[in-house]
MMTF fields as JSON, N, C-alpha, C and O atoms, coordinates in Angstrom:
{
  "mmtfVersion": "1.0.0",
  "mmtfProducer": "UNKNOWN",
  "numBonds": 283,
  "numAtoms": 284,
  "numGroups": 71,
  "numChains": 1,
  "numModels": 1,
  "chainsPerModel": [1],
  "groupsPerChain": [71],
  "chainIdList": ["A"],
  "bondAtomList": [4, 2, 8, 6, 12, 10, 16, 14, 20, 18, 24, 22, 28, 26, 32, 30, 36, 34, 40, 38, 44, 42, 48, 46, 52, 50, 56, 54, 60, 58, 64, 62, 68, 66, 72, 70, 76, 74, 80, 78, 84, 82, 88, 86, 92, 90, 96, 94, 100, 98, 104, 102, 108, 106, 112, 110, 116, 114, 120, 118, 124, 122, 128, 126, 132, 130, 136, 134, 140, 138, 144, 142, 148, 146, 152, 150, 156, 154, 160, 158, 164, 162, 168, 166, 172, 170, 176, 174, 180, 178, 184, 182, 188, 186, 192, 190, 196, 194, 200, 198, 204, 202, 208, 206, 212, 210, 216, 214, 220, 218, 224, 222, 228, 226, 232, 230, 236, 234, 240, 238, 244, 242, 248, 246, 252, 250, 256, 254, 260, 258, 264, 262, 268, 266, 272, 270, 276, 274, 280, 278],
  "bondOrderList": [1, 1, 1, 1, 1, 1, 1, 1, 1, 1, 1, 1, 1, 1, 1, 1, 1, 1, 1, 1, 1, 1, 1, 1, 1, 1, 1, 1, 1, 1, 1, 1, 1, 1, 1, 1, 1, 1, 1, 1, 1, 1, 1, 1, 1, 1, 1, 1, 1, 1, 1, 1, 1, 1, 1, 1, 1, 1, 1, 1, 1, 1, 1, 1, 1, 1, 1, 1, 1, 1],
  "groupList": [{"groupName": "UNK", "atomNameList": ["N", "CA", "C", "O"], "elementList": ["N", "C", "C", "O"], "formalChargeList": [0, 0, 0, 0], "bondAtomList": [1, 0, 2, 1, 3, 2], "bondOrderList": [1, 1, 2], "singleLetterCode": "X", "chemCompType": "L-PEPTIDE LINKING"}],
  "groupTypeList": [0, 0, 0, 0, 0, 0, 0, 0, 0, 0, 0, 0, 0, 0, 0, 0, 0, 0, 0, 0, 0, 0, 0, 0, 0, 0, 0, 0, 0, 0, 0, 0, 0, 0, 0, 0, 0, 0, 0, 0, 0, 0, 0, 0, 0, 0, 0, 0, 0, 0, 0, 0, 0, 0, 0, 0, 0, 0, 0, 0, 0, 0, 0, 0, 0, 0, 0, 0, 0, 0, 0],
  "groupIdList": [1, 2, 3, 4, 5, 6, 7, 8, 9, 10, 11, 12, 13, 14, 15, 16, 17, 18, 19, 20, 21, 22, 23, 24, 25, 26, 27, 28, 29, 30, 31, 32, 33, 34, 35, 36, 37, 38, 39, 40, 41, 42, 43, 44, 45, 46, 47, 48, 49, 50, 51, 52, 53, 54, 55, 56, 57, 58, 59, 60, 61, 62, 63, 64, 65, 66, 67, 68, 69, 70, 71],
  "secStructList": [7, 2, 2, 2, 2, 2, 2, 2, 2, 6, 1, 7, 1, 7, 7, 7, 7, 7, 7, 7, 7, 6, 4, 4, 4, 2, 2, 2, 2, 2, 2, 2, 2, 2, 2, 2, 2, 7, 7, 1, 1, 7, 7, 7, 7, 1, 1, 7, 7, 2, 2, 2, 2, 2, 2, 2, 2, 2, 2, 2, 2, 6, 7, 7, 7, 7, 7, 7, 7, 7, 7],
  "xCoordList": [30.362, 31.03, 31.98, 32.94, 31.832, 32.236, 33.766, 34.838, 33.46, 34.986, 35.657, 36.852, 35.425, 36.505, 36.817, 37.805, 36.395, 36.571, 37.924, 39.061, 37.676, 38.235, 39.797, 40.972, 39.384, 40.572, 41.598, 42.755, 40.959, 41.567, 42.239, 43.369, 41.51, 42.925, 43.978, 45.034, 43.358, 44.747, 45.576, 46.424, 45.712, 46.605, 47.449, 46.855, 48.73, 49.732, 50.061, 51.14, 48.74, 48.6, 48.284, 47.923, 48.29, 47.903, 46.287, 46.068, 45.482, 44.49, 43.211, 42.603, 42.71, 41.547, 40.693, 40.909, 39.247, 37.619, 37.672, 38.203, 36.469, 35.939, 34.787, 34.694, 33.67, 32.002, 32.836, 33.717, 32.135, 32.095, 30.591, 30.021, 29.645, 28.897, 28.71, 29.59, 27.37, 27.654, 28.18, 28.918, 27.802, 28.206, 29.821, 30.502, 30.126, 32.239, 32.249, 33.397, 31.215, 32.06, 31.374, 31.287, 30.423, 29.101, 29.84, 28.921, 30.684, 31.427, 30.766, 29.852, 31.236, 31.059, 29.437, 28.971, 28.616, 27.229, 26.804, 26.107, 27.278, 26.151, 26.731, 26.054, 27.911, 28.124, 27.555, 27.356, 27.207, 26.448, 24.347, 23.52, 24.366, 23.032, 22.773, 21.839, 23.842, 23.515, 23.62, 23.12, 24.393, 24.567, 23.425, 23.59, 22.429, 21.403, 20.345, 19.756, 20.029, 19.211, 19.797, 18.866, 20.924, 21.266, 20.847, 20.745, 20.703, 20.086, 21.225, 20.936, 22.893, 23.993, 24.357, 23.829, 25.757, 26.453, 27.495, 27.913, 27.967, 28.928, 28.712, 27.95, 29.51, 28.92, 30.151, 30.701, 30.908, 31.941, 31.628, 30.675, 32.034, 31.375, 32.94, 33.806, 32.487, 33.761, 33.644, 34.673, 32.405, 32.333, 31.097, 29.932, 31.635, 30.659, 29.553, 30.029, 28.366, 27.542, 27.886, 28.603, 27.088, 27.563, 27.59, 28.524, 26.457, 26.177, 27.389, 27.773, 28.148, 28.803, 30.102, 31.08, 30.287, 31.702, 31.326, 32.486, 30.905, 30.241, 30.67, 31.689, 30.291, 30.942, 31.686, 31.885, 33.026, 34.399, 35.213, 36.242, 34.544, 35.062, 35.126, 35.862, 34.23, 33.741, 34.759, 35.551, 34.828, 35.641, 37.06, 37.725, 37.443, 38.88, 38.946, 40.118, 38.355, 38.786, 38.577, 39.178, 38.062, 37.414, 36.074, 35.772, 35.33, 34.18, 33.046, 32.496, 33.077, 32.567, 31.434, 31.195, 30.28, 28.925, 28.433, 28.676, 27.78, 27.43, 26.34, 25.249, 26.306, 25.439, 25.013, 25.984, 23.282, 22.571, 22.625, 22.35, 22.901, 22.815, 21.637, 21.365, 20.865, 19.447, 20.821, 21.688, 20.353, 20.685, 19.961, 20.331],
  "yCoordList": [131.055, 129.923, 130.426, 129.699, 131.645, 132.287, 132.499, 131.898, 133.244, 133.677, 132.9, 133.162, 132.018, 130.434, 129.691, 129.01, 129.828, 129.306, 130.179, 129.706, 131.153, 132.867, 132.542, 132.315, 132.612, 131.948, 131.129, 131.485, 129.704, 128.847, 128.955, 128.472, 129.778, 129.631, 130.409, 130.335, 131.457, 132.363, 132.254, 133.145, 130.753, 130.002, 129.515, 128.898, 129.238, 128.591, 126.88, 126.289, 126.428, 125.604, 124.258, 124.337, 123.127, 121.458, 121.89, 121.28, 122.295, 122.314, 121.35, 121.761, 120.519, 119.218, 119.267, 119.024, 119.815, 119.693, 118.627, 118.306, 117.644, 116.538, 116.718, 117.915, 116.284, 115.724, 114.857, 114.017, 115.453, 114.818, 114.929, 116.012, 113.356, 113.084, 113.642, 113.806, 114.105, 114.851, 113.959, 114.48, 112.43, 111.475, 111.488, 111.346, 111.717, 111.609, 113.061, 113.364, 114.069, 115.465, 115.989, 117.213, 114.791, 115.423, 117.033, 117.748, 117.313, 117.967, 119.411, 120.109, 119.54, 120.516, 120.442, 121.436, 119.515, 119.276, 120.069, 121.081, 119.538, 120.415, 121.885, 122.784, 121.969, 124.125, 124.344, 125.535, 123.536, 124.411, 124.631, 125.306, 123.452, 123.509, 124.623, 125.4, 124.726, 125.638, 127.177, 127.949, 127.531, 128.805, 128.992, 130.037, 128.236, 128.006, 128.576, 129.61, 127.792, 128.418, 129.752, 130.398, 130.135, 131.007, 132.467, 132.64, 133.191, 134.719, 136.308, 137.502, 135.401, 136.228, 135.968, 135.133, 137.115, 137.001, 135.998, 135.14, 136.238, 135.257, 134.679, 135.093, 133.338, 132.703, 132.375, 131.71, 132.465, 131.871, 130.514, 130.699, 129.543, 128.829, 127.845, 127.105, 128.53, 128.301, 127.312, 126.636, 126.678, 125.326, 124.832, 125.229, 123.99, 123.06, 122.427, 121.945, 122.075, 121.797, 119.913, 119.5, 118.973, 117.534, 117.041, 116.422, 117.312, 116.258, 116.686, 115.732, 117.679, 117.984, 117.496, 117.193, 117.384, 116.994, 115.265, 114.858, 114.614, 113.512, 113.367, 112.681, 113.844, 114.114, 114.504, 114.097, 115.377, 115.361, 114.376, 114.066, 113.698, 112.874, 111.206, 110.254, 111.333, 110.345, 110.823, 109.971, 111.971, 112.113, 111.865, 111.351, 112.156, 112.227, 110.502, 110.259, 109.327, 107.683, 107.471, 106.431, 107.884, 107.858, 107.059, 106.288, 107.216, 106.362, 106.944, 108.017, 104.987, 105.34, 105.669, 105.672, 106.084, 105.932, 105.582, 106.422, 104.558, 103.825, 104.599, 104.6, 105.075, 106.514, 105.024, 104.567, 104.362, 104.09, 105.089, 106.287, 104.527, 105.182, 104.372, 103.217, 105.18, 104.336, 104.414, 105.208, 103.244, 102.659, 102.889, 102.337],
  "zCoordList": [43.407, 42.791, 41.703, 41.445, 40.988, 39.621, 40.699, 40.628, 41.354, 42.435, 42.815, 42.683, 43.249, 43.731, 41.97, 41.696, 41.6, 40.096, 39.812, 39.795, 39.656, 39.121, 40.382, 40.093, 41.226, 42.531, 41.971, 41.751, 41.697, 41.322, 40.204, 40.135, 38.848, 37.999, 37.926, 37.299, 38.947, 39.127, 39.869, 39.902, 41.063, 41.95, 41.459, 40.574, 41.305, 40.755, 41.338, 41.384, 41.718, 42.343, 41.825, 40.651, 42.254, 41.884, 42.047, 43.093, 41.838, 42.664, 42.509, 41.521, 42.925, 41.871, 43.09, 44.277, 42.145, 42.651, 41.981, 40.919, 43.452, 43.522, 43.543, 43.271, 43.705, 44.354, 45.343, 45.162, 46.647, 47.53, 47.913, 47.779, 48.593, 49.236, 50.227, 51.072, 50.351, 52.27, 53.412, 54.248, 53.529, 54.109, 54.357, 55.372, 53.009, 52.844, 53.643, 53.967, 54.053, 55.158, 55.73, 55.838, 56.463, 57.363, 58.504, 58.905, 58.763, 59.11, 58.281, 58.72, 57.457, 56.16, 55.918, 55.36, 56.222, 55.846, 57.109, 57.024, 58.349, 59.361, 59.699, 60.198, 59.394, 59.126, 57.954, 57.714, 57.09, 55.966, 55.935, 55.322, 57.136, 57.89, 58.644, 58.448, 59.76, 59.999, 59.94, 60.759, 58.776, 58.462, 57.202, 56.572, 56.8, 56.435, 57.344, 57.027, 58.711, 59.219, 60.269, 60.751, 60.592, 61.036, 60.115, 58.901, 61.022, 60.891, 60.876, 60.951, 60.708, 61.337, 59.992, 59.257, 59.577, 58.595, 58.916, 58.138, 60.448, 60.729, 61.719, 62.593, 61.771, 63.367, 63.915, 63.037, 64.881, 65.475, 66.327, 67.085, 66.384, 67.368, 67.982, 67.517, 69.447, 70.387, 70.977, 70.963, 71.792, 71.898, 70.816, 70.817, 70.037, 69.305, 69.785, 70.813, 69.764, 70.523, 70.194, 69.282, 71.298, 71.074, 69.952, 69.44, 69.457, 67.873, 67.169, 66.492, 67.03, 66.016, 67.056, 66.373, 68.177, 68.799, 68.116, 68.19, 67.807, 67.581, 66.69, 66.774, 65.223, 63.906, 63.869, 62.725, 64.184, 64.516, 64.785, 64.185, 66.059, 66.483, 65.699, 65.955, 64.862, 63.818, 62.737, 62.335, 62.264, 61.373, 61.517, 60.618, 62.421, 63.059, 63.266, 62.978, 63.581, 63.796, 62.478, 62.21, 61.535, 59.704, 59.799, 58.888, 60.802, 60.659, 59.412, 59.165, 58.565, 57.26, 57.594, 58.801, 56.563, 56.343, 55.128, 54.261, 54.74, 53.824, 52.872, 53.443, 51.951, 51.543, 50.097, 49.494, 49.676, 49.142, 47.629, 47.573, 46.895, 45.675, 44.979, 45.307, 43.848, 43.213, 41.698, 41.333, 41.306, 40.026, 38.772, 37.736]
}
């Protein structure tokens, strides 16, 4: 995290971190699942398996998901 920090101010760039919800980039949520349980440094993945053509494909029409917050 220190390195992308360190990145960023040395970019001459607009650059603005958000919080995003996993819901707002289930996309980004299930490659970070599974390079979690993966056992490789790297994974290439040439065909996506369904669930994730699913979430692509969800992402790509913008289908919301309603993410419950406690008050």
């Amino acid at each position: 995290v220190e390195q992308c920090r360190e990145l960023i101010k040395t970019a001459n760039g607009g650059f603005i971190i958000e919080h995003c919800y996993r819901e707002g980039n289930r996309v980004a949520d299930w490659l970070a699942n599974e390079g979690v349980e993966a056992n490789h440094i790297v994974t290439v993945i040439i065909n996506p398996p369904v669930n994730l053509c699913n979430t692509l494909r969800d992402d790509v029409t913008e289908v919301s998901i309603p993410k419950l917050l406690n008050s």
